[in-house]
N, C-alpha and C positions, 0 to 999 in steps of 0.2 A: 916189537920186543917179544923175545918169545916168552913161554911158560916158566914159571919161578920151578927147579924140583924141588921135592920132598927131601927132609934130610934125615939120610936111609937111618942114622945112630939114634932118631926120635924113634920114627916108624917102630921098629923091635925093641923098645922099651916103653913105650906109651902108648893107650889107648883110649878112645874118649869115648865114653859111655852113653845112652841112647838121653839122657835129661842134658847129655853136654859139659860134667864136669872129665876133669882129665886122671885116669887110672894110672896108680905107675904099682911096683914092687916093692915090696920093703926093703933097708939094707941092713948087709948084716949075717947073710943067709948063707955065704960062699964058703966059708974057711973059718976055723978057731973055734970050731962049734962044738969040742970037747968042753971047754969050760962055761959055754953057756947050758942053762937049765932048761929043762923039757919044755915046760910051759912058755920061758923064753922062745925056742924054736916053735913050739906049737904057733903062737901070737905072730910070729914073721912070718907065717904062712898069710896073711890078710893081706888084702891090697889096703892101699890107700890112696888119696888125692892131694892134687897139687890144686895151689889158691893162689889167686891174686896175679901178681904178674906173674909168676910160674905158670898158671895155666895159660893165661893169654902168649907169653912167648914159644911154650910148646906146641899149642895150637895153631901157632903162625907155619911151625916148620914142620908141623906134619902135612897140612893143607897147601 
């Protein structure tokens, strides 16, 4: 059986950080950002993490 691949749409949106949890983007950040407020937009800049089964099923398809 050959090698499972990676699924390329995880890859460039997830990344899993050196202790092991899974990095993603915040949303929110693309479009309509006239009416949201500065501190709004400032705060979407942070990453955050997926838990639980989100991480374990990300981690399946990046690896």
């Amino acid at each position: 059986m050959p090698k499972m691949k990676s699924h390329s749409g995880a890859k460039k949106r997830f990344m899993i950080s050196p202790k092991g949890n899974v990095k993603r983007a915040q949303k929110g950040k693309n479009h309509i950002l006239t009416k949201k407020s500065r501190k709004t937009k400032r705060n979407l800049r942070k990453t955050a993490y997926l838990e639980g089964a989100q991480a374990a099923t990300v981690k399946q398809l990046i690896h």
